[in-house]
Structure formats: C-alpha cells, structure tokens
Steps between C-alpha positions, in 0.01 A plus 500: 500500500670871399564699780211760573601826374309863544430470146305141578355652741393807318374280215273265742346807693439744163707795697841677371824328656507867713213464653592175542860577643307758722270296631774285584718722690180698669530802339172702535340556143249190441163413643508196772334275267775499250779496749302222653495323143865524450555400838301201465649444180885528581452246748328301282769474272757451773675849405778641669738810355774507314722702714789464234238679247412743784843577591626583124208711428515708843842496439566432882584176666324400813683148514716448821706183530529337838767256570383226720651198731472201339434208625839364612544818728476480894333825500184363266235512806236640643615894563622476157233413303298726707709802375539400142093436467475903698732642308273376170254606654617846544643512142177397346291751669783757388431409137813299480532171360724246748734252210657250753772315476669243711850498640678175419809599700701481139570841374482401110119380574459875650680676184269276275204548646613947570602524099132353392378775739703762369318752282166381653587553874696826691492407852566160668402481854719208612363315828826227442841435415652204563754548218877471602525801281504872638207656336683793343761229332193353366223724425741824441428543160141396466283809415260465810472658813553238833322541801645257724267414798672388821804426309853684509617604159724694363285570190149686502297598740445318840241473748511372858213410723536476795225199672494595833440882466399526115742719436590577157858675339 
C-alpha cells in the first residue's frame, strides 16, 4: 500500500492539499467539519509527515540526534531510560524531532551512524560514551554541535546535573 500523502488525502476528502496541510497542523482557517474530515481521514490512511519534505521546504531542521546506551552498557537502567524518554518528550513538545542512536562502545559505529546524520541533524545530545576515544579526537571535525549530558568532554557543550540538589551548570 503507497504511503498516505497530503495529496491522497486531499484527493479522498475533495479539499486543496492547504487546507489539507492546515487542517493538519491546526491552523485556524477551515470549518470543524472539514478539519474533522481530514482528521478522520489521515488516520484512516495511517498518515504521518514527512519531516524530511517539511524540513527542505521550511528550510529549517528540527531533527536532534540523541546518542543512547546500548544495551551492553552498565548504565542502561531505570534512571536512564527515564531521562532519555523526558528528554523526547521535551523535544517533541518543542517542535523537535528526537533521531536516536545507540552507543556501541566502538567509535567507527558512532562516526557511521554521525556521517548519515550529517546534513540532516545540527545538534547531538549525547546521554553515553563508552568509546575509548576522547570525544574531540573523534567527533572534532563532524559539523554538529555536542551537548554532552553528565559526561566530561573536551568537545561541545556539557551539562551536569546534579541528583541530589538538581542542580544544573
């Protein structure tokens, strides 16, 4: 089955694709029954946006890549996990889109996976690095910004919290 588009959409419920990308995105403009309608109908379909198509038009980017423990790390529990899913959460109701990637703990698997992101991703909040690596040798000439969360680094930018008081530098 082809992936629902706004011009599917458009074409099912007999409206323009603006009104239909308005309706969408809750811009004021269209009477409730035809939001309703493409509502009804988007989910229908089983759309979702193209955020590469959104970002090229806009010309902005509202991707953020998040580096991630993976599975063989010691610090993969609980008070992790709870961070990464609030810090989506935050992003998302920011207008960001999270990209998330796992640390393997080899640094060739993290320049890999950092050169697909490049050119579709300026910031990487990273939550883990278990690379033997310094960041800066590694990531020095990637053209992203690093926000390292309770890491040390000698690259980017670096935030502490502090558990006990909630303290952030």
């Amino acid at each position: 089955m082809a992936a629902a588009t706004l011009k599917k959409i458009s074409e099912i419920t007999g409206l323009s694709i603006r009104s239909v990308s308005r309706a969408l995105r809750g811009v004021p403009g269209l009477s409730e029954e035809k939001r309703l309608k493409v509502l009804e109908t988007a989910e229908k379909l089983g759309y979702t946006p193209n955020i590469a198509a959104r970002n090229l038009r806009l010309r902005e980017n509202h991707v953020v890549g998040m580096i991630i423990p993976g599975i063989h790390s010691k610090s993969g529990n609980y008070i992790i996990s709870h961070k990464i899913f609030e810090l989506e959460l935050h992003l998302e109701r920011e207008g960001y889109f999270p990209l998330i990637g796992m640390d393997t703990g080899r640094g060739e698997d993290m320049l890999s996976l950092l050169r697909q992101w490049a050119g579709m991703v300026k910031s990487v909040i990273i939550l883990s690095w278990q690379i033997k690596e310094r960041p800066g040798e590694l990531l020095g000439k990637l053209p992203m910004q690093f926000i390292f969360v309770d890491i040390k680094s000698d690259l980017g930018h670096t935030l502490s919290i502090d558990r006990t008081t909630g303290v952030k530098e």
